[in-house]
Structure formats: C-alpha cells, structure tokens
C-alpha positions in Angstrom: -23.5 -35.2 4.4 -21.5 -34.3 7.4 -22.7 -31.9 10.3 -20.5 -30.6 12.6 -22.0 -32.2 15.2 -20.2 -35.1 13.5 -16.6 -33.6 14.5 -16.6 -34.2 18.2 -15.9 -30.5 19.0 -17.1 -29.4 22.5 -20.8 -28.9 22.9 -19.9 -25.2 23.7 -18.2 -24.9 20.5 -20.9 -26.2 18.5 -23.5 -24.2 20.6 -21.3 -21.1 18.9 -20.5 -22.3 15.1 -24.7 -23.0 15.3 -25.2 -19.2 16.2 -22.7 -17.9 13.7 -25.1 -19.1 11.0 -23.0 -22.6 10.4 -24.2 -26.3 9.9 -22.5 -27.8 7.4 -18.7 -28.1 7.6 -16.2 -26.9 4.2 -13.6 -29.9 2.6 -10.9 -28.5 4.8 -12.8 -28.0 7.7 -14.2 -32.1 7.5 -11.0 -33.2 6.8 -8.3 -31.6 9.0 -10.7 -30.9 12.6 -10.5 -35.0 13.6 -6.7 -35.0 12.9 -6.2 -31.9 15.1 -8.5 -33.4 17.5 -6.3 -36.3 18.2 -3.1 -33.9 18.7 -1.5 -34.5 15.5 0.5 -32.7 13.4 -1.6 -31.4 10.0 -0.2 -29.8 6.8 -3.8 -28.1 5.3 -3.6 -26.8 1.6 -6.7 -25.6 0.4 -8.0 -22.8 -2.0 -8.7 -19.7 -0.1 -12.2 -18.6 0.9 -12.7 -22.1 1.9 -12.4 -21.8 5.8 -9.1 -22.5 7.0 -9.2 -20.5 10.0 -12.0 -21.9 11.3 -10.0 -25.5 10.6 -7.7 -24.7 13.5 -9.5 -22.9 15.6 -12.8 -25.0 16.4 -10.3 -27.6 17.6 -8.1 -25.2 19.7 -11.0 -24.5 21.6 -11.7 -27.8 22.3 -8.6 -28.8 23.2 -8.1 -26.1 25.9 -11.1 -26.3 27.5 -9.7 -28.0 30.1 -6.8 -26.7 31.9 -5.4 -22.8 33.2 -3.3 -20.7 31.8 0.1 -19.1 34.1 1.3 -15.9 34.1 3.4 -15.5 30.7 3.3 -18.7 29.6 0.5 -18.7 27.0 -0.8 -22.2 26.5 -1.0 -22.0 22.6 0.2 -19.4 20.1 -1.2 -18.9 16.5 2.0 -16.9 14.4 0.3 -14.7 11.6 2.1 -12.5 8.5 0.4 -9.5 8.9 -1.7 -7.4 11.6 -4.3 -7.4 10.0 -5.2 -11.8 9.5 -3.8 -11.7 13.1 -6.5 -9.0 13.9 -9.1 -11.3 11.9 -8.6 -14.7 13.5 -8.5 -12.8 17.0 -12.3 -12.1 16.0 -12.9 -15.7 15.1 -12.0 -16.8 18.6 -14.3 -14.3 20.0 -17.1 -15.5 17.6 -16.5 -19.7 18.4 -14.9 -19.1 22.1 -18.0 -17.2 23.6 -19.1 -19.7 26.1 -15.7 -20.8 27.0 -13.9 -18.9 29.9 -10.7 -18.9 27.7 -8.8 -15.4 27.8 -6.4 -14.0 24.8 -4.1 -11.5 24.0 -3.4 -9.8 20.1 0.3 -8.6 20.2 0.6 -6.6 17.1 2.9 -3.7 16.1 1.0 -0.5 16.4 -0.4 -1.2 19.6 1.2 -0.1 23.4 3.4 -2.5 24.9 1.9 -1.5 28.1 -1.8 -2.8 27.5 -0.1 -6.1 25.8 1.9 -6.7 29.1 -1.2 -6.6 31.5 -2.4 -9.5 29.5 0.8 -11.3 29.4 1.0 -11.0 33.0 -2.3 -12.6 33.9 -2.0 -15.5 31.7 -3.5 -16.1 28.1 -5.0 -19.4 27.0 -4.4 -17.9 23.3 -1.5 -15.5 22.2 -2.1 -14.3 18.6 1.2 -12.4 17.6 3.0 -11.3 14.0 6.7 -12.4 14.7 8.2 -9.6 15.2 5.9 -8.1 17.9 6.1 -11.5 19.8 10.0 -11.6 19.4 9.8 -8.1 21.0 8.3 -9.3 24.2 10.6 -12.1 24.6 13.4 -10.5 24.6 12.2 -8.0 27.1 11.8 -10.8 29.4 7.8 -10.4 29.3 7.2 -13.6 27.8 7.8 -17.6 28.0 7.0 -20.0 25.4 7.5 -23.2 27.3 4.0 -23.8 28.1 2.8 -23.7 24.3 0.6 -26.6 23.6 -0.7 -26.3 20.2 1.3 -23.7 17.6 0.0 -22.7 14.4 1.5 -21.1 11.3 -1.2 -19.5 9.2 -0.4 -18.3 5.8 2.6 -21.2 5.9 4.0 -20.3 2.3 4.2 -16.3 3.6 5.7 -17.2 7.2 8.1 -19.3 5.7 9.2 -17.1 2.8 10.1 -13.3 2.2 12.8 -13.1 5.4 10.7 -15.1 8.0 12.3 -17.9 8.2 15.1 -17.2 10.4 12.6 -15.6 13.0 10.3 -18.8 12.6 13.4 -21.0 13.3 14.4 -19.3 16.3 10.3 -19.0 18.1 10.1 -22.6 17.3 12.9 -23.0 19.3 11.8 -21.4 22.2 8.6 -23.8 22.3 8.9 -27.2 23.8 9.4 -30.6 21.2 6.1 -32.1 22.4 4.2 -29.3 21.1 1.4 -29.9 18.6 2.1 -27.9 15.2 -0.5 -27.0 12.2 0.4 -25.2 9.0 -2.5 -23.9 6.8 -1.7 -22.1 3.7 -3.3 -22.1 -0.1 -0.3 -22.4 -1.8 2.7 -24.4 -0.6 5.9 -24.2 -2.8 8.1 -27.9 -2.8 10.9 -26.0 -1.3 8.7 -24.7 1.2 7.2 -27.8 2.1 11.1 -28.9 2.5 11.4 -26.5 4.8 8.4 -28.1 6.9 10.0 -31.2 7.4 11.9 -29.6 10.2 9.2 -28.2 12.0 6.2 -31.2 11.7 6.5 -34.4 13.0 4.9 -36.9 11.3 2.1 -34.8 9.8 -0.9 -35.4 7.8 -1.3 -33.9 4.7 -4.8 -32.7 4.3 -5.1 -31.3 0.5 -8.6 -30.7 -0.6 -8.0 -29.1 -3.6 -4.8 -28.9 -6.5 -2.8 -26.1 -4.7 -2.7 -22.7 -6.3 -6.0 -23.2 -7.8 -8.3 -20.6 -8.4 -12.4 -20.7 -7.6 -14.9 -21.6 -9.9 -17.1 -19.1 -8.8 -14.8 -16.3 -10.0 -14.8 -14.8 -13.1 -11.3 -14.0 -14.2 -9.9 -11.2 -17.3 -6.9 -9.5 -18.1 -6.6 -6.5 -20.1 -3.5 -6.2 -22.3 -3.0 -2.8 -23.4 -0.1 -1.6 -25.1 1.4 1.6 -24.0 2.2 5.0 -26.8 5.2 5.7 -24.7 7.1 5.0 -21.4 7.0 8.4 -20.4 3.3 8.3 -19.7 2.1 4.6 -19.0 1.4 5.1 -15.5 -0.8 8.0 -16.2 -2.3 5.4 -19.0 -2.6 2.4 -16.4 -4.5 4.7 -14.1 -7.0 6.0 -16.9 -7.7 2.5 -18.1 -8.5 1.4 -14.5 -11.0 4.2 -13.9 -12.7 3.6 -17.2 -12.8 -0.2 -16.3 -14.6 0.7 -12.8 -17.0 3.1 -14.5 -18.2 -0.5 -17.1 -18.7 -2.3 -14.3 -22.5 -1.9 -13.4 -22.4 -5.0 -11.2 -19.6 -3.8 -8.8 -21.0 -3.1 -5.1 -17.3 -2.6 -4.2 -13.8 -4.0 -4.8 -10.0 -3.7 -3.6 -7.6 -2.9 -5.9 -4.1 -4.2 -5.5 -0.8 -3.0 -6.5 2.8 -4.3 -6.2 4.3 -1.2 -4.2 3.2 0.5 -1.6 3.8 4.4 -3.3 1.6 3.0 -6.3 -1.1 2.3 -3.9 -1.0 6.2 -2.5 -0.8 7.6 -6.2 -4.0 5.3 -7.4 -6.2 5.9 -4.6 -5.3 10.0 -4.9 -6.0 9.9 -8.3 -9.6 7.7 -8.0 -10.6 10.4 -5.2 -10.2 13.0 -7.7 -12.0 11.6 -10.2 -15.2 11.4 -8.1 -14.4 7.9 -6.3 -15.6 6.4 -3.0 -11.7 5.2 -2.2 -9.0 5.1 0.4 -5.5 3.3 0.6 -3.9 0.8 3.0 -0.6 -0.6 3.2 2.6 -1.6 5.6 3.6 1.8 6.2 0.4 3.4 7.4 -0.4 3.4 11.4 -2.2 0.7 12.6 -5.2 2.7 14.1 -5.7 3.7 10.6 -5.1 1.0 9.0 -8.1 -0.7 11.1 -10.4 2.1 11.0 -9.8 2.1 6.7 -10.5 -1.7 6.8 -13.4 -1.5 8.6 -15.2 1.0 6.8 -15.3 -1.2 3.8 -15.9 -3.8 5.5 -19.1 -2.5 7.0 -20.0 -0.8 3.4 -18.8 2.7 4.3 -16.1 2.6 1.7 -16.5 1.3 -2.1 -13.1 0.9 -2.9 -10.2 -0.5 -1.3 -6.5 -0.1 -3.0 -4.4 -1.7 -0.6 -1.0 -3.7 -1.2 -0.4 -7.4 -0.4 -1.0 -7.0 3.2 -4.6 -7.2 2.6 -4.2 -10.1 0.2 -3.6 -12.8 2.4 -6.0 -14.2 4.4 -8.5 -11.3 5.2 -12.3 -12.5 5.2 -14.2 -9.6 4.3 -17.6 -10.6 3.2 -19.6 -9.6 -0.3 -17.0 -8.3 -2.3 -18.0 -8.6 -5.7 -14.6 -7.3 -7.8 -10.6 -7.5 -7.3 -8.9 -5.4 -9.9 -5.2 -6.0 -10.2 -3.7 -2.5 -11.2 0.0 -4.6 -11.5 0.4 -7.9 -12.4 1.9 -10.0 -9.3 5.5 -10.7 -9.5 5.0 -13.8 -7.1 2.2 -16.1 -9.3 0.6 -17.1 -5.9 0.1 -14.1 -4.9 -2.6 -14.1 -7.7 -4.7 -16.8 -6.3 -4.3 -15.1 -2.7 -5.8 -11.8 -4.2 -8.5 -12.3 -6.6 -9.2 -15.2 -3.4 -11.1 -12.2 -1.7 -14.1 -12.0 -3.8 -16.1 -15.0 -4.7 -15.6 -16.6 -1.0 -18.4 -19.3 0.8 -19.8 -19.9 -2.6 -20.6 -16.1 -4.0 -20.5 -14.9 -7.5 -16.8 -12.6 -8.2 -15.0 -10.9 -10.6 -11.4 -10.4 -11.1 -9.9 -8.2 -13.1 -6.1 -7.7 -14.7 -3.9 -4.7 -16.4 -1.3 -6.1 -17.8 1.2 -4.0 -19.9 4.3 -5.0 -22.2 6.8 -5.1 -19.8 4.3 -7.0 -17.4 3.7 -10.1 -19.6 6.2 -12.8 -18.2 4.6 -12.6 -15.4 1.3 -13.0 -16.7 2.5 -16.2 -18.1 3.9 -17.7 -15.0 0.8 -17.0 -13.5 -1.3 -18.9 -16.4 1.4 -21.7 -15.9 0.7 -21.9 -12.1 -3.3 -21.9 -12.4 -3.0 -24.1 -15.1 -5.6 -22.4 -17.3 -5.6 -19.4 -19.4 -6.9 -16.0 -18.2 -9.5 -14.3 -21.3 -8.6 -11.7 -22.6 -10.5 -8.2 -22.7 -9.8 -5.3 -25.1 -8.5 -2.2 -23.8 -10.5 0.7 -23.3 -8.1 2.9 -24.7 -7.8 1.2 -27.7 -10.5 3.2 -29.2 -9.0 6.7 -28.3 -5.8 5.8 -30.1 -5.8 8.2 -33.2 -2.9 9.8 -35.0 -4.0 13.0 -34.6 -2.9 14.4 -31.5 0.5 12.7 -32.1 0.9 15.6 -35.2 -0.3 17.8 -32.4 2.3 16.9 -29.9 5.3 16.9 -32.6 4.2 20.7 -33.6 4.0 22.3 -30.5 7.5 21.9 -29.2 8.9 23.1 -33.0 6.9 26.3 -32.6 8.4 27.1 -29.2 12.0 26.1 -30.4 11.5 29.2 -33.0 10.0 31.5 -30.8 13.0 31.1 -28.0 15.6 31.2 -31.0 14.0 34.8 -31.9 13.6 35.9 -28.7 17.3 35.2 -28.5 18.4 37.1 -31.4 16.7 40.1 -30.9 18.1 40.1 -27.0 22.1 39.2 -28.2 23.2 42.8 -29.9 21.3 44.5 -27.1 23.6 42.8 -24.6 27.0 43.7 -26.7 26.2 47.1 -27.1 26.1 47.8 -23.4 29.6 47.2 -22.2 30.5 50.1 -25.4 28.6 52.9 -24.2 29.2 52.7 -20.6 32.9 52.0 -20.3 34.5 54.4 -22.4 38.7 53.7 -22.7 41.2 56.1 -21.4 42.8 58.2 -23.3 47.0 58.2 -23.3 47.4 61.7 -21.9 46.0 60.8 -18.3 47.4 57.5 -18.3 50.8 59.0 -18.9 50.4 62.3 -16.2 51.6 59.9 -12.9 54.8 59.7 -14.6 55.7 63.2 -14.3 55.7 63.4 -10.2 58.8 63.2 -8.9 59.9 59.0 -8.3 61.2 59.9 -4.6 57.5 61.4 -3.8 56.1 57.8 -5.2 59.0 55.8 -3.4 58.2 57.5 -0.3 54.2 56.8 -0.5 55.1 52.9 -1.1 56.4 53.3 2.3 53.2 54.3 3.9 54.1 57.3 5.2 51.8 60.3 5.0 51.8 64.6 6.3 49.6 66.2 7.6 48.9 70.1 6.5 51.5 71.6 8.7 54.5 69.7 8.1 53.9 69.7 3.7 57.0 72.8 3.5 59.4 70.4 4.9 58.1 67.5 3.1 58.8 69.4 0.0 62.5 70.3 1.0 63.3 66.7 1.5 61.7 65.2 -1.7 64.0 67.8 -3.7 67.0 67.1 -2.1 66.2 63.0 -2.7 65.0 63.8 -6.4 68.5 65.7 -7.1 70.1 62.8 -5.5 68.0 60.3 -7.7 68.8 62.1 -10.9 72.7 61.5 -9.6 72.9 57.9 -9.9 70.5 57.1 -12.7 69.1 54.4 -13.9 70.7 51.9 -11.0 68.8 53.7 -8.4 65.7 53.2 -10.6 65.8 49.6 -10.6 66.7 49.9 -6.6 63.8 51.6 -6.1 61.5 49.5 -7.9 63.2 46.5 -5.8 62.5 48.3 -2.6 59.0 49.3 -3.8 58.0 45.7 -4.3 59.3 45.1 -0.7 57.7 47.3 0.9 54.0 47.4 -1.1 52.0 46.8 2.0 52.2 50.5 3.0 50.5 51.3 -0.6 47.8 53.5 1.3 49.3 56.9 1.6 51.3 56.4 -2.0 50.3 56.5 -5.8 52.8 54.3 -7.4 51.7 50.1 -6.1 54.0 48.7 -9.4 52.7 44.7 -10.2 55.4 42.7 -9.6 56.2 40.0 -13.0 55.7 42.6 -15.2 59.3 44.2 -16.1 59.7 47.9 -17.1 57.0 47.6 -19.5 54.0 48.1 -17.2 50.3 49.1 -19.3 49.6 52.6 -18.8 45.9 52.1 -17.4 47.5 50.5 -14.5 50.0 53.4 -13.7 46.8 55.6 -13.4 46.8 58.0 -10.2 44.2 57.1 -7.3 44.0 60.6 -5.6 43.0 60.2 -1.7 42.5 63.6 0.2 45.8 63.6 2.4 43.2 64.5 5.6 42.1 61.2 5.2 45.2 59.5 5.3 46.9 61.1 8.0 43.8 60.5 10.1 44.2 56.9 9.4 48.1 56.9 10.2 48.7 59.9 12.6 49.9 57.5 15.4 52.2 55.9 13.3 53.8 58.2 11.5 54.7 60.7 14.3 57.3 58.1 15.7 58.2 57.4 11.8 58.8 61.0 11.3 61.0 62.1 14.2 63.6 59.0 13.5 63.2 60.0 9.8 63.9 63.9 10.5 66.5 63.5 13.1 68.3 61.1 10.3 67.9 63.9 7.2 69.6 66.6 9.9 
C-alpha cells in the first residue's frame, strides 16, 4: 500500500499531513501528486469527498519551498467558485504549510480592500481569490500576474460554466504561457473538457473514478409525493420535509438544499418555527455572516444547515450524517456535488429527495447521469390524504357567498330610500318667481355692477326708465340682451340671472332659481370698482 512518504513531498510537508491525522494517501491523491510534482499539467476527475484539495496543495508546497515572493506578483494563484471553498482550501494551506515560511493572501468579496492590499504589497507565495475579487484588484493596478508559477482551477466544471468563462479567459491571459495549470473537478461535462484544451498543455488525465458517480457509502431516496393543488404545494413540500426530519432518529445534523435562494429564507423560517435547530446561507447574505453561520455547524452549534448551491461545491465539513434535497437539481451534477457532503473519508450518509410532479424530468436526468436508480420512499402525507376536509373546504366558501348576498339585499332599499327623503323637488311656483323682476335689473347684475344703500333711489329711477324702454322694442331687445348677457357672464356676482349658454329660450326652471346675496356683501367686494363704473355710467344717463 502506498504512504505518503512514497510521494516525494517535502519532509516539512509530510512532517504536517503526519500531524493532521494522515498516512495513507486517497486514489486521487496517489495518482495526481507525482505528475504535479514533475510540473505538468493534470486534469483530476474524481468523486467528491475523496481529497482533491489536498491533491494540489501538498505539491504546491513543495514546489515553492524554494524561492521569494515580490511585491504583487504572487508566485501561484488557486481560482475558486465561491468564498466559501476559497475560504476552505485557505485553511488547508495553513494545516499542510505550517513549517514552511510561505505567506498568503484570501481575496474574497465581503472582505476590505484595504487589509487585502497590505498583503498584496508585501508579496504572497499563495493568492487564493474568487474571480471577480481578483479581477477587482487588477484592474486597480494592485496586482500582477506575471510571476504565477503554478495556477489552479478548482471546481473546473463550475469555473468554466454558469458565466465564468469569459473572466477565466481573460486571468489566464494575464498569466505567463510557461505556467503550470491543474484542473480538479468531480464532474467534467465533454464540452467542458473542450473548453480545457485551450488552457492545458499536454495534460494528464487522472480519473479515479466514472465521473458523476455517487459514493457507496451513501444511502440515497427520493420521495415522490403528488400534490392536492398548485395553490398550496409549497406549504405541502415544507410539511413533508419537517415530518421527514422528525423519522430520522439517526440524523446528528444535515444541510438542506434548495434551487433559489428566497426558498432557502422561507424553509429555514418556517423549520425555526416549528421547534428547529436551523439557520440559512446563500449568495446574497454578508460574508461575516455567512462564515459565522458556517461555522457553527461546523463546530456542532447548529443542526441544520439550509443553504443554496454555494455550499454544495466543495465544502469539507466533517460528520454530517443527512443531505435532504427540498428541490430536485436542475443541473444533474449538481446532485452528486450535494448529497457529496455527507458520507465523505469513508463515513456512513444519507441523502434524501422531494420530488413533485412538475419536478420529475429532472429526477430522471439525474438517474440517467448516476447511472442507477434512486429508491423510492412513500410520502408522509400520503396517509393524511382523506376526502373529508375537501367537503369541508367546498362548503365553507358557499355559506359565505349567501351570507354577503343577504347582507346585500337587506343594505340595497336602505340606500335608495335616502336620496327621497332628503332632497325634496321644487315646486313650480318658486322656480317661476325670478321671472317676474324686471329683465333690465337682471341685465344690469350680469354686468357686475352692484349699489350700495345710499345710491338704491336712483338705481330704481334708472331701471324704470330702461324697463319702459325694454317693453318698446320687444322681443328683439330680448334676444339682445340675452346675447350681451352671455358676453358679459363673468360679472355674474352682483346679478341673479347667469343664463347657460346652448340651451335656447327653453331653459329648466330649477336653473332660473334666484340666489339672493345680501347687497352689503357685494358692494364690499366691488366698492372700488364700481365707483369709477358708476360716475361714467351716471354722467352718460344725464
């Protein structure tokens, strides 16, 4: 059997992989460590749990154990999907590059640019970044890349896919040609593999196991429940994963995984108030807590984990014992990445599946990729479903249909019966009373013009002599003065006759009917004007 003592690693590096607890190197590890060793290039597919970071690490160690580091120009850089596997294999180079003088920096979003830029600026042996972080730093002119020595992608099939190509292409571009290049992954996609052509020279394929294979030591199931209605299958999906929990006596804890990252919010709310030991962790969360949530179960503070794929790929946390799927993956590898958390270095695991209708071409894609079928569980809802609170649910809305319909009824007269008692119609008689004032009184008023108390005799004079007048020519001055009437209209304060103008000489006698205004209040209104009014009209009359 092979040590790895066996691998020519650096004494210092073996010193630390003998304190760590190791001694006998995994498939990967045996077969891809001499290959890096001599500076090649290595495409590593294995099953996940197996030890793939430790597969480019040990050697990386080794390799730059000899030499110093410049001021922001790392010497190797190790490109990771998410902050958290980039946080993870940080802690691996702690653990195997104790005794080595080596320094490193973690650039990861969430964290100050300023700290990151002190360790830029003194020099780093190993730069850990996510791409977009690193990216950042470049382009502020805080980091070079032409002093990279060895580069590796981990998580290949993720860098490579979902939008990362283009900012792979252009970071392998800023390293130099003779740089040494390692992919790892547990699933690699032909087309992706393609796609690595361009970036490896020459590399040797190390392959351990079929890719997209799944662990012997886990125990898979799906649960295929069928739904009573679209309007409530989430709220089913969530009850038939709590019940599922509450079977499993074996389950020390577990991470629950969803597709969306407002599904994982909703699930983890709703396990908390049920009683549950659970929190949530996903993209959009800040980084501080996204370390403090992962740690905690981790270190067994928390018992359940509902997280979205960010925590699916690559994370090593130790002794989990279940992975329940709460959606089924749309991507089929991201199956074997998840339920990869439990059951890892050999351990006992369970995985566990919902799957509903709408859910099961996926589930079949997923069977196709791992090549074997998934058993099937009953649901445990199946046992509640009885017709009897259907009848209940069809009744209850009939009932309140008749009781708003009566309600209804009852209110409808009550609501016609107002507008009769409390606005009475006029009667003929006082419609037809502003007809009998003299027309030169109203044609006067349409012009505006009020009198105060002491001038009324004379006002009086004048409207007789223009009534006797009016009388004179007849109906020709009538139709006149409506003319001039619906000229002058805007002076309608101080008179009662404001005729509607469309109407003809057949005008509705409600709208004929006299507004009286106290004649103190108009000439307070209008005393300014009508004094200069007045003396042109008097002096005219004389």
């Amino acid at each position: 059997m092979t040590k790895f003592s066996d691998l020519e690693l650096d004494e210092k590096v073996l010193k630390a992989v003998a304190e760590a607890g190791y001694d006998t190197p995994t498939p990967i590890q045996e077969q891809a460590i001499p290959h890096a060793l001599m500076g090649k290039d290595v495409l590593g597919i294995a099953q996940t749990g197996t030890g793939k970071t430790a597969s480019f690490t040990l050697p990386m160690i080794s390799i730059l154990a000899q030499g110093r580091a410049k001021a922001r120009m790392p010497r190797s850089l190790i490109l990771c999907p998410t902050r958290e596997l980039a946080a993870q294999v940080a802690e691996n180079f702690e653990t195997y590059g104790k005794y080595h003088k080596l320094s490193m920096a973690l650039l990861i979003g969430g964290v100050s640019f300023k700290d990151q830029d002190k360790l830029i600026d003194r020099g780093v042996d190993v730069l850990i970044a996510t791409p977009g972080r690193l990216l950042d730093h470049h382009e502020r002119g805080k980091l070079m890349l032409t002093g990279v020595q060895v580069m590796v992608i981990d998580e290949a099939d993720r860098m490579l896919d979902m939008g990362f190509i283009p900012d792979i292409e252009r970071i392998f571009g800023l390293t130099p040609f003779t740089r040494q290049t390692l992919f790892f992954s547990a699933t690699m996609a032909p087309e992706i593999t393609r796609i690595t052509e361009t970036f490896l020279h020459n590399p040797v394929r190390v392959e351990v196991a079929r890719q997209a294979t799944t662990s012997d030591t886990i125990e898979q199931a799906v649960i295929v429940h069928q739904t009573s209605g679209k309007k409530g299958a989430d709220g089913e999906k969530r009850e038939v994963l709590r019940r599922v929990i509450e079977a499993e006596t074996e389950l020390n804890n577990g991470i629950i995984f969803c597709n969306r990252k407002r599904d994982v919010d909703i699930v983890a709310k709703s396990l908390k108030k049920h009683g549950m030991d659970a929190a949530a962790i996903h993209g959009d969360l800040d980084q501080s807590l996204r370390m403090k949530t992962l740690n905690g179960f981790r270190d067994g503070e928390l018992k359940l984990l509902v997280a979205s794929d960010v925590a699916a790929r690559g994370l090593d946390i130790p002794n989990v014992s279940h992975v329940f799927n709460f959606d089924v993956p749309i991507h089929s590898e991201d199956y074997v990445h998840r339920i990869g958390r439990t059951g890892r270095a050999g351990r006992k695991g369970k995985a566990i599946m919902i799957c509903f209708p709408h859910e099961e071409k996926y589930l079949e894609k997923i069977e196709e990729l791992v090549k074997q079928p998934i058993p099937r569980l009953e649901s445990p809802l199946k046992a509640d479903e009885t017709p009897a609170p259907a009848e209940a649910t069809e009744e209850k809305p009939a009932r309140s249909r008749s009781r708003t319909r009566t309600r209804k009824a009852e209110a409808k007269p009550a609501e016609v019966a107002a507008p009769v008692e409390t606005a009475p119609e006029p009667t003929p008689q006082k419609a037809a009373e502003p007809e009998q004032k003299p027309a030169q009184e109203r044609t006067r008023g349409g012009r505006g013009r009020g009198r105060n108390n002491n001038e009324q005799p004379q006002e009086n004079t004048r409207n007789e002599r223009n009534a006797a007048s009016d009388r004179n020519n007849g109906n020709s001055n009538d139709r006149q003065e409506r003319g001039n009437n619906r000229g002058r209209g805007r002076g309608g304060r101080g008179g009662d006759d404001n005729r509607v103008v469309g109407m003809g000489d057949h005008i509705p006698a409600f709208m004929l009917r006299e507004i009286k205004i106290p004649t103190s209040t108009r000439t307070a209104k209008v005393a300014d004007k009508d004094e200069s009014s007045d003396e042109s009209g008097e002096g005219a009359a004389a």
